[in-house]
Phi, psi and omega in degrees: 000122187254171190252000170255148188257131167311190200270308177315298181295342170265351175280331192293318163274357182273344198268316169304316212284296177315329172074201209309308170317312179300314161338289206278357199253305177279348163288292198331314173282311177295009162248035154265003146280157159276014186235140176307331191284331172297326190281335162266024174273309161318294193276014174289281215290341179274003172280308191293337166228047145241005156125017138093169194271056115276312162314309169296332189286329194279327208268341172237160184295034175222146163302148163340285207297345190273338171261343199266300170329314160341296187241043164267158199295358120245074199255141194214071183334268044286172216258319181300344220268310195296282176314330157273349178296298150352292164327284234277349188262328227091342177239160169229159165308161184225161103279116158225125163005099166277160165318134174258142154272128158253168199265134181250143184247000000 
């Protein structure tokens, strides 16, 4: 039996404990990188504590193996795929406005 928890298992249970806001904070900082692979990675561990990609796989037209490929690092969803995934968790896509930096004068 070992006594230590991955790195994984604790964002997944720190993801549980805070819930949806904490969630939703957290994709969010994972599309403010440039590589795509972080958010599906994000969004690999927020399917897992929300009750793991069998639950999800029974909530969408896709099988297990068809999601583990999805968010495996190469995996290259379609924009619809993501977005439906999204649903079934509870979140949707935003488009928002970046900040402009202005020039202090």
């Amino acid at each position: 039996m070992r006594k230590f928890r991955t790195f994984d298992e604790l964002v997944v249970e720190h993801l549980q404990k805070e819930g949806p806001a904490f969630a939703l904070s957290y994709l969010n900082s994972s599309l403010e990188e440039d590589d795509v692979r972080i958010f599906l990675i994000a969004l690999k561990r927020v399917i897992e504590a929300y009750g793991g990609i069998g639950t999800l796989a029974k909530k969408t037209s896709l099988n297990r193996t068809s999601l583990y490929t999805l968010l495996s690092k190469k995996g290259n969803p379609e924009l619809k795929t993501v977005g439906n995934i999204l649903d079934k968790l509870g979140f949707k896509f935003v488009i928002a406005q970046k900040k402009i930096k202005t020039k202090k004068k």
